[in-house]
C-alpha positions in Angstrom: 197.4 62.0 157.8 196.3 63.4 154.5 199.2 62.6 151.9 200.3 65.5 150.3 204.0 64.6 148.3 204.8 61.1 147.0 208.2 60.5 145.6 208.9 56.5 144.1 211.6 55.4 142.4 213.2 59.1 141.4 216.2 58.9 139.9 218.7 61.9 138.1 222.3 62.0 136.8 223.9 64.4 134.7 225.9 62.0 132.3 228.4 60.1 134.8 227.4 61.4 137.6 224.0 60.1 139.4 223.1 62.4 142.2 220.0 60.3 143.3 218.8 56.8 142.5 215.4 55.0 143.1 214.7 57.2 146.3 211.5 57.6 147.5 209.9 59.6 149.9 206.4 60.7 151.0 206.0 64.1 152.7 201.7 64.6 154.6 199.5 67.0 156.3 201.4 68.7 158.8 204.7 67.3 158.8 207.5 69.5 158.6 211.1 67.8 156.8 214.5 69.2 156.7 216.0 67.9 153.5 219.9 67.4 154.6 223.2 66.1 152.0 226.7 67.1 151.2 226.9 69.9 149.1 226.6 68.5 145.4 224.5 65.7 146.5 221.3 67.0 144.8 219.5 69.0 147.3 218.6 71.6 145.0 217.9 69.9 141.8 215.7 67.5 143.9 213.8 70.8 145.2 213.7 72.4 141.3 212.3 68.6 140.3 209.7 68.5 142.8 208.8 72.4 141.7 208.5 71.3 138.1 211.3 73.4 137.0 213.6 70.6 136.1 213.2 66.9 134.7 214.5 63.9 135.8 215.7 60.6 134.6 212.7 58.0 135.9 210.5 57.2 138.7 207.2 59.4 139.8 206.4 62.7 141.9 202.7 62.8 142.6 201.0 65.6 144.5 197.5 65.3 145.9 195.1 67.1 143.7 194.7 70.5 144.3 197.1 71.8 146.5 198.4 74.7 146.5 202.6 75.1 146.5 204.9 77.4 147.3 208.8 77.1 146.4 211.5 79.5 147.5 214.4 79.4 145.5 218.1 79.5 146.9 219.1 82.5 144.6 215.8 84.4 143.1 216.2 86.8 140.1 213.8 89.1 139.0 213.8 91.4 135.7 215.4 94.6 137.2 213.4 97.1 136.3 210.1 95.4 138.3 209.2 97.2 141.1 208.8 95.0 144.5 204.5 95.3 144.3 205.1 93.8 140.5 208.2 91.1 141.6 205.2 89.7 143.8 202.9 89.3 140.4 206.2 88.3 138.4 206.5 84.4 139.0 203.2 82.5 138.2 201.2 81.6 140.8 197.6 80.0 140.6 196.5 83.4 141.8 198.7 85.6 140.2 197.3 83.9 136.7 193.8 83.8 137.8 194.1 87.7 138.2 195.4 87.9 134.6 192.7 85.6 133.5 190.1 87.9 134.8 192.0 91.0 133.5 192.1 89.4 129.8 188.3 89.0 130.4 187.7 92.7 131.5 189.6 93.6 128.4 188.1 91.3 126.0 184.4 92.6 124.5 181.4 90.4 125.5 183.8 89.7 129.3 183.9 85.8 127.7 183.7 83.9 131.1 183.3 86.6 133.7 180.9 84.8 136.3 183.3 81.5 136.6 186.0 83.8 136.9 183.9 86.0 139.7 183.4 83.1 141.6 186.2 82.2 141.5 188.5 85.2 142.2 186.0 84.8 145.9 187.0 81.7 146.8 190.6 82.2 146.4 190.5 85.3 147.5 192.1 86.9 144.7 190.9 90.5 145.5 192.6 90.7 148.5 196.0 89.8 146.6 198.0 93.2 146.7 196.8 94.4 150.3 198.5 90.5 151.4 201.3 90.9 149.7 201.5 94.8 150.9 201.2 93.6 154.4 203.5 90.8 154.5 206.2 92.8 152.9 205.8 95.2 155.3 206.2 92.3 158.1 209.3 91.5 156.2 210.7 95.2 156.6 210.0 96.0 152.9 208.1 99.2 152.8 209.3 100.9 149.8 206.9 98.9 147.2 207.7 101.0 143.9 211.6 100.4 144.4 213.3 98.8 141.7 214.0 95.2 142.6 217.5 96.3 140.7 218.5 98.5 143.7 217.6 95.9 146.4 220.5 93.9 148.4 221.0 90.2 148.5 218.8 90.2 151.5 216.0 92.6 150.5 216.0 90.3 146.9 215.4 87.3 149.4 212.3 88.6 151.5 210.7 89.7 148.2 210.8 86.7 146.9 210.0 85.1 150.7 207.1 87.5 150.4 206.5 86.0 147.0 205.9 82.2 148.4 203.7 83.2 151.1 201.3 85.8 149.8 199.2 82.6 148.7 198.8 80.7 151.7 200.5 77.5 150.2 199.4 74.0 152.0 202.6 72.5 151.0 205.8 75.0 151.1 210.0 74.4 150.3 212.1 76.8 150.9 216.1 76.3 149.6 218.3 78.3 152.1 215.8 80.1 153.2 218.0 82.0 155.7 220.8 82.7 153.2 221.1 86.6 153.3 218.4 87.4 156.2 219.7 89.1 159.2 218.9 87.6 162.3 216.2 89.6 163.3 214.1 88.3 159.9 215.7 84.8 160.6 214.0 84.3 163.5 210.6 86.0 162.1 210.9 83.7 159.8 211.5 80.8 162.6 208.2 82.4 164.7 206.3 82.3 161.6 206.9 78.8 160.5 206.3 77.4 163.8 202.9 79.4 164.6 201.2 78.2 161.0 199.9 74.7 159.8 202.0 74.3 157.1 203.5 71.5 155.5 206.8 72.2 154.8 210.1 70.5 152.6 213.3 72.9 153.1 217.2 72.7 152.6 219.2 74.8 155.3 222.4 74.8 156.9 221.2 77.3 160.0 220.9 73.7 162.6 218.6 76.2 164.9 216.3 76.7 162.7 216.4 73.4 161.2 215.8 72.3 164.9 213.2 74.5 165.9 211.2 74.2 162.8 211.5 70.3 161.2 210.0 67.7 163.0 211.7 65.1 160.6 215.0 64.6 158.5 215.7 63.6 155.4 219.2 62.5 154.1 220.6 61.8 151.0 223.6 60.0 152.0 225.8 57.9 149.0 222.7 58.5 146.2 220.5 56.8 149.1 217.5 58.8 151.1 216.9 57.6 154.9 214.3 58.8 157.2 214.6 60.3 160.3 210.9 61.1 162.7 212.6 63.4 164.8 214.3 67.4 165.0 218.2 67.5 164.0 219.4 66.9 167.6 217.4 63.6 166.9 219.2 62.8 163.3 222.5 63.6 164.6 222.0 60.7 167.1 220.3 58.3 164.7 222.5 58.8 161.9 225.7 58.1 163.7 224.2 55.0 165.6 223.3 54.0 161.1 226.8 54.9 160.6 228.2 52.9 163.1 226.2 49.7 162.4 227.2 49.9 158.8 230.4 49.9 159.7 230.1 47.0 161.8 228.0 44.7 158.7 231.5 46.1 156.7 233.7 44.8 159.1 231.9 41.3 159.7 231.7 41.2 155.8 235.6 41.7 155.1 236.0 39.1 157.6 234.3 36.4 155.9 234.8 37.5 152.3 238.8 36.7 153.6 237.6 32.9 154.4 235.1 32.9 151.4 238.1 34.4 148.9 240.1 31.5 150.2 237.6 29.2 149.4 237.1 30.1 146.0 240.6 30.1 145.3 241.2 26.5 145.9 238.0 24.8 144.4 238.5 23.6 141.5 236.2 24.9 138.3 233.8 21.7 138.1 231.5 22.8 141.4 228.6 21.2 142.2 224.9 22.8 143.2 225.9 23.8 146.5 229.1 25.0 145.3 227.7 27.4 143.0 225.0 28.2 145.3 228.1 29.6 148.0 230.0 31.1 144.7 226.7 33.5 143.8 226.7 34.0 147.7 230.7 35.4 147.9 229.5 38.1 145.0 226.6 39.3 147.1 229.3 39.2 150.0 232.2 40.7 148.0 229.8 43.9 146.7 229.4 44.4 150.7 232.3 44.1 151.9 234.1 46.3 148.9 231.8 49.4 149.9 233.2 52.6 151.2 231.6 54.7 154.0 230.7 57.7 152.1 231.4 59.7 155.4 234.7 61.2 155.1 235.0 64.7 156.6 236.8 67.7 155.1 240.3 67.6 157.1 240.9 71.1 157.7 244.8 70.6 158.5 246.4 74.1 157.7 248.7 76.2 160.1 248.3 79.6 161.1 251.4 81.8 160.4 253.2 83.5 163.1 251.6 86.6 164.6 252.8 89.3 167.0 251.0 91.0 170.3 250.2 93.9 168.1 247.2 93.3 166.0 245.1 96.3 165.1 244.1 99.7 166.5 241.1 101.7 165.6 241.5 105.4 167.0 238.3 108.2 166.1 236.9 106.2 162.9 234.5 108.0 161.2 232.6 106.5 157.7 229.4 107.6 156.6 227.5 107.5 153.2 225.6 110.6 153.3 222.7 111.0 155.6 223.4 107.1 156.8 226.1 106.7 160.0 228.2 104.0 159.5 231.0 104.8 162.7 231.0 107.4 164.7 233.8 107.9 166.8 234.7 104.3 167.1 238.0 103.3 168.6 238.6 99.6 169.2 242.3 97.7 170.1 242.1 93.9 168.7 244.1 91.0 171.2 246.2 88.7 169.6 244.5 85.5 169.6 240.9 87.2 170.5 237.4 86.1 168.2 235.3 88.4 167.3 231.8 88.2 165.9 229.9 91.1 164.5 226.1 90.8 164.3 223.5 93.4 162.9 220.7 93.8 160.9 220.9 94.4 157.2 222.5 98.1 155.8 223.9 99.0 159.3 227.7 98.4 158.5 229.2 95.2 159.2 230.6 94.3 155.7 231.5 98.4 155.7 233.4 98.0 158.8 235.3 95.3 157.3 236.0 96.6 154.3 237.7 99.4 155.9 239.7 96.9 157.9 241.0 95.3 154.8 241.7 98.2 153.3 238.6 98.7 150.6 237.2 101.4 152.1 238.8 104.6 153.1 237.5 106.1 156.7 236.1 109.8 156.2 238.3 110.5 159.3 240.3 108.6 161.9 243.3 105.8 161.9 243.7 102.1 161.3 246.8 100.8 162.6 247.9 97.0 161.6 250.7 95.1 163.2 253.3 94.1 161.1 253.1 90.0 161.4 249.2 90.1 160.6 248.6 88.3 157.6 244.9 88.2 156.9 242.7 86.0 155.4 239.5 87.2 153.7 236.6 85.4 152.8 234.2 87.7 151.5 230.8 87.8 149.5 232.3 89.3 146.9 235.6 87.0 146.5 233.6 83.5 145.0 234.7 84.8 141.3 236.5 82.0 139.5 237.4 81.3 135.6 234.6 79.6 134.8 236.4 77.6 132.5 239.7 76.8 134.9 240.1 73.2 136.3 239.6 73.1 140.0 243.1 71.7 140.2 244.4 74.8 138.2 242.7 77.3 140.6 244.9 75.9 143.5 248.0 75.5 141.1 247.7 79.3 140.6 248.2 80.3 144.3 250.8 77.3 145.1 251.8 73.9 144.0 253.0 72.7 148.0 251.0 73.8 150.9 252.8 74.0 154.5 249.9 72.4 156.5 252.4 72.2 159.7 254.6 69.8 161.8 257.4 69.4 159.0 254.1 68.1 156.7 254.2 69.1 153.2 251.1 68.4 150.5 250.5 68.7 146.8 247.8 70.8 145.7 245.5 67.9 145.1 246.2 66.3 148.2 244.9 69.6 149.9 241.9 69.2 147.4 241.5 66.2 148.7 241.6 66.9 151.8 238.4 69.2 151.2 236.5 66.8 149.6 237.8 67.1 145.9 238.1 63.5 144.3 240.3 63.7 141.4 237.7 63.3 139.4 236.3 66.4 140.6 239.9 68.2 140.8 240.3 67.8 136.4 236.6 69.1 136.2 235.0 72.3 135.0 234.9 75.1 137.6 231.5 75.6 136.3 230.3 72.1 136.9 230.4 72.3 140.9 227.3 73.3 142.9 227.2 76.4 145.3 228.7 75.0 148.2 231.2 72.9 146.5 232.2 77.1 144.6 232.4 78.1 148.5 234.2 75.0 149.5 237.0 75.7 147.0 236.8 79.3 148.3 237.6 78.1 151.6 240.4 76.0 150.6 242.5 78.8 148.3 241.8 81.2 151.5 243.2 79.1 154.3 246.2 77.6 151.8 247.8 80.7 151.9 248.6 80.3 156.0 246.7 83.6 157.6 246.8 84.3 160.7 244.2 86.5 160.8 240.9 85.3 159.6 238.3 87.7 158.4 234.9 85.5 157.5 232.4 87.7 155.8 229.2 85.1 155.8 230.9 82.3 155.5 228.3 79.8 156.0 225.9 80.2 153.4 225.6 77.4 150.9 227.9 75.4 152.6 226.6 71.7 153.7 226.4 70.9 157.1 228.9 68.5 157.6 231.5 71.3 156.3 230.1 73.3 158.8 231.3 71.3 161.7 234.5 71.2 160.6 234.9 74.5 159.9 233.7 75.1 163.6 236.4 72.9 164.8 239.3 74.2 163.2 237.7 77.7 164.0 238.1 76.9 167.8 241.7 75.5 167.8 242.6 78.1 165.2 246.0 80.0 166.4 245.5 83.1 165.3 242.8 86.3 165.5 239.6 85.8 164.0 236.5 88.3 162.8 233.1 86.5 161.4 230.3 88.2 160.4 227.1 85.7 159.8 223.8 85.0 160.6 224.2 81.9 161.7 223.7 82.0 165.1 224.4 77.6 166.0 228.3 79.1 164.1 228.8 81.8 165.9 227.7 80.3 169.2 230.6 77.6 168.6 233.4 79.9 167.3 233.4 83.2 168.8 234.5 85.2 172.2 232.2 87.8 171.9 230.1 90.5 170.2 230.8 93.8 168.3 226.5 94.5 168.0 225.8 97.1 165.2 222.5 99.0 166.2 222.5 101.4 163.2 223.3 105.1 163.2 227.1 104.3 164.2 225.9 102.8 167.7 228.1 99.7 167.7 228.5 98.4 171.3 230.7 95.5 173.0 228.4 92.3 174.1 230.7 89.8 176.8 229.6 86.1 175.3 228.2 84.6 172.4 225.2 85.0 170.2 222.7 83.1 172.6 223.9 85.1 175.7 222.9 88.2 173.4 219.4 86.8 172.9 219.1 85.9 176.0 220.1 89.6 177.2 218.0 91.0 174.7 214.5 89.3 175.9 215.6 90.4 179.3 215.5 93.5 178.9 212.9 93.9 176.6 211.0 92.2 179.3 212.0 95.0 182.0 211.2 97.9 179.6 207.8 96.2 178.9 207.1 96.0 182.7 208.2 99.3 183.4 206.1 100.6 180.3 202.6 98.5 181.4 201.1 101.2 184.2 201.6 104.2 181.9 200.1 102.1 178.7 197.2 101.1 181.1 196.6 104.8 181.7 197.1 105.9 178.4 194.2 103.4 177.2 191.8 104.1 179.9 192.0 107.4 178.7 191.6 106.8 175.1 188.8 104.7 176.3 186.5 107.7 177.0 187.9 109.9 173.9 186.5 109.5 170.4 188.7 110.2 167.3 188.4 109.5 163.7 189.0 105.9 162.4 192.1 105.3 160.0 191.8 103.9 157.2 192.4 100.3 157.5 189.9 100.8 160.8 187.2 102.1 158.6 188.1 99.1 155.4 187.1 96.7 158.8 184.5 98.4 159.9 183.1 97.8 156.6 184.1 94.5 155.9 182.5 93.3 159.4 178.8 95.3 158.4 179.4 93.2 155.0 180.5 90.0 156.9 177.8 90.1 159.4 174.6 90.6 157.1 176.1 87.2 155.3 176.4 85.3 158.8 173.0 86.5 159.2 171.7 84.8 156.0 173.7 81.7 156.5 171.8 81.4 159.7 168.7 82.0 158.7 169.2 79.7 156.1 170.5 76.9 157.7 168.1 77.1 160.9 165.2 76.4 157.5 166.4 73.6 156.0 166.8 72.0 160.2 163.2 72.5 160.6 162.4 71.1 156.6 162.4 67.8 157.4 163.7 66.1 154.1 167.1 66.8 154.9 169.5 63.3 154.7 171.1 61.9 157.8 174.9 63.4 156.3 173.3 66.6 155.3 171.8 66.9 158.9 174.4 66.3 160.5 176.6 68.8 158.4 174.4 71.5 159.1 174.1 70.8 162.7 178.2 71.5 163.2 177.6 74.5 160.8 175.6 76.2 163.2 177.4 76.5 166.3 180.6 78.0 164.0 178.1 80.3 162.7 177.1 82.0 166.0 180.1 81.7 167.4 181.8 83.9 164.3 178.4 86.3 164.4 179.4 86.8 168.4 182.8 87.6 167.8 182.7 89.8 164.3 179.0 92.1 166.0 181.2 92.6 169.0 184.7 93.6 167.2 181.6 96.2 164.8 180.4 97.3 168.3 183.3 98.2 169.8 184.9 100.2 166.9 181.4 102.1 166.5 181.7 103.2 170.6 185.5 104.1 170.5 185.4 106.4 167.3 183.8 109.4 166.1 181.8 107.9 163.0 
């Protein structure tokens, strides 16, 4: 296996705090790693190190010469006023800056350096640059390519710049949250896509499916450490807990005899003797072991739901549109106490919309929304992770309440609750704008649930927070007494959490689905299935007649046609040339042997390309 990412001895720290030390890491041909750590761990700065776009204290990264990379970043920004065609040229590329080499060159008198620059625009096919980046946008949904990136959403913003990172055919890619934003339809393009190309791959994501389906190996950084794992995340969860467990038991065996050792020590007196000393350096080594602390504490989400009544909400002949685009249409819908709702969709057909209008945001253009008295909601929305920058994380909680009620006659101070989600009180007297995505949407979390809802309305609730998080959140989720809406795109979250489906289809067709995400899926391919095999006899029919009709070629039919006349005259040569130099005689034993593979390939690809020319010169009226 071809190495293709060496990382020794890497180490970074932002004054006190070290978020790495002396890891190291190698990532080769082919093998696919899921980067995993608590939120402010490091997972992005070690992604923008690797990418170049952000030093480091010590150690090495060495990439094998000549690859080519591609990095997605967790929140890409592009001047506004690009348009998506020219967001794809914005960020440098090896490419991208090739093309502006040779357009310097066209511009300059005397073209300085044309033919290197000729040959090589051919070999990394640099002319075919726009038409890629054209088509894959269009695979990504994208179709308008002179909109203003300013106008796009969150998730149009991410496939541009997912566009961005494949448009080059990178050997070695990382993506950071690569599903943050996409709907589920793109998310598991995305997921199809990965798994159907040879690419090397070093990502960061919360979304376990993906991170299952896609990684064949895990990486953690756990306690400033990195540890290996040759396996998918069902595999890490396994391994890491059997690592946790036998830590735990060195711990425990080490406390033991540091008790007999600190006893020891105690009573010898201060002359000691060789072996003395030698056991005295010996109880340091022990005391440094058996003083550690698992780094494997677990938000504790321990906050009670207030009471609520049997009357929760009623919808009756809602009505929203903006303009030509249907948000609800005649929807009426009556919420059950105690009842979980998720809401999947793809991007732009209504789900934050519809929420809004639940929480009062949004005005309906027509209809009622009746809410029950007792509800007392709590909303995590997109829009809600605004903070004072400069406010203490303790004061942010201290503004909302200085004792939370978390249930069972239990009272806490504020920073007990922080620290029961993870805040040290280090971190509780820090900056607000010191902490890292998900340790923002942590804090979130924690000033929404303090406040004892009993509804909960979770507008993407997942993104940016770590896995770990995750899982608890999932559990309290489950036991949660109360009513509960979540709208994500995380389809391992909702699988664990909700009761069913509200699916928006677009065009104010919203429909009722009996189970949970993977039911849905599951439904879906069914019945794609059955419209497929009830489609197949009339498709057959409908090609045997286009069989025998001749029409004219399209345009990207006549750009192949082309292409193949072009690509055939040059398998021709190659042929030619290579069947030569076998009958020359003074060709080396390597060079023979070279050739001698080359020339199967080459008939093979002369076969296939003269029979694709053939058949679109029969089919079409040229």
């Amino acid at each position: 296996m071809s190495p293709y990412l060496q990382i020794d001895q890497l180490t970074k720290s932002f004054g006190d705090l070290v978020l790495f030390q002396n890891i190291t890491f190698g990532i080769g041909e082919g093998q696919r790693v899921g980067l995993i750590a608590k939120n402010g761990s490091g997972k992005t700065t070690l992604l923008n190190i690797i990418a170049g776009r952000e030093g480091y204290d010590s150690g090495d990264i060495v990439f094998r010469r000549d690859l080519r990379v591609g990095y997605l970043e967790q929140d890409p920004r592009y001047p506004k006023q690009l348009s998506v065609l020219e967001a794809c040229f914005h960020h440098g590329n090896a490419t991208v800056e090739l093309i502006k080499e040779y357009e310097r060159s066209m511009e300059t008198e005397g073209h300085p350096g044309l033919d290197e620059l000729l040959a090589r625009m051919d070999h990394e096919k640099a002319w075919e640059y726009e038409q890629k980046a054209k088509q894959i946008l269009s695979q990504l949904k994208i179709t308008n390519f002179d909109q203003p990136v300013g106008q796009l959403s969150g998730g149009q913003l991410k496939r541009v710049a997912l566009a961005n990172a494949l448009i080059t055919e990178p050997d070695f890619l990382m993506l950071d949250e690569p599903t943050n934003h996409l709907d589920l339809d793109m998310t598991e393009w995305l997921e199809e896509y990965l798994r159907r190309t040879n690419l090397s791959l070093l990502m960061v994501t919360h979304d376990r499916y993906f991170l299952d389906r896609v990684c064949s190996e895990i990486v953690e950084i756990d306690n400033r450490q990195v540890y290996q794992y040759k396996g998918n995340y069902s595999y890490y969860l396994e391994k890491r807990q059997e690592r946790i467990d036998a830590k735990t038991v060195e711990i425990e065996r080490a406390n033991n005899l540091y008790r007999t050792e600190l006893e020891w020590m105690r009573r010898m007196p201060q002359a000691r003797g060789h072996k003395a000393r030698y056991r005295e350096e010996a109880f340091y080594e022990l005391e440094k072991v058996a003083k550690q602390r698992q780094q494997g504490g677990n938000v504790r989400l321990e906050v009670k739901a207030s009471y609520i009544g049997s009357k929760i909400f009623e919808t009756d002949h809602l009505y929203k549109s903006f303009g030509p685009l249907k948000i609800l249409d005649d929807f009426s819908y009556t919420f059950a106490r105690y009842e979980k709702m998720g809401i999947v969709g793809n991007n732009g057909t209504g789900k934050s919309t519809f929420i809004k209008l639940l929480m009062g945001l949004e005005k309906p253009d027509s209809g009622t929304i009746d809410i029950g008295e007792t509800v007392r909601f709590g909303y995590y929305s997109q829009e809600g992770l605004q903070f004072d920058e400069q406010q203490k994380v303790i004061d942010v909680v201290h503004d909302i309440a200085e004792v939370i009620d978390v249930g069972g006659g239990r009272k806490l101070t504020a920073s007990q609750f922080l620290q029961h989600f993870l805040f040290t009180p280090e971190t509780q007297h820090s900056y607000v704008y010191k902490l890292s995505g998900g340790e923002r949407r942590r804090l979130y979390l924690c000033t929404v649930l303090m406040r004892n809802p009993n509804f909960l309305v979770l507008d993407e609730p997942t993104n940016d927070l770590d896995i770990i998080t995750l899982n608890v959140l999932e559990e309290y989720l489950k036991e949660f007494k109360g009513c509960l809406i979540v709208v994500s795109h995380d389809r391992y979250f909702m699988d664990k959490v909700v009761d069913h489906l509200l699916v928006f289809n677009g065009g104010g067709d919203i429909r009722d689905f009996p189970g949970n995400y993977s039911d849905y899926r599951d439904w879906k391919e069914a019945r794609a299935k059955q419209e497929k095999a009830a489609e197949k006899p009339q498709e057959e029919k409908t090609a045997r007649v286009r069989l025998n009709e001749k029409r004219k070629m399209s345009f990207k039919e006549r750009r192949e046609y082309e292409s193949l006349e072009k690509e055939i005259g040059e398998l021709e040569t190659e042929k030619a040339r290579i069947e030569e130099q076998l009958c020359s005689g003074t060709l080396t034993v390597d060079k023979l042997t070279k050739l001698s593979k080359r020339l199967p390939e080459v008939n093979d690809l002369l076969d296939e390309k003269s029979m694709r020319w053939l058949e679109l010169g029969e089919a079409y009226d040229l």
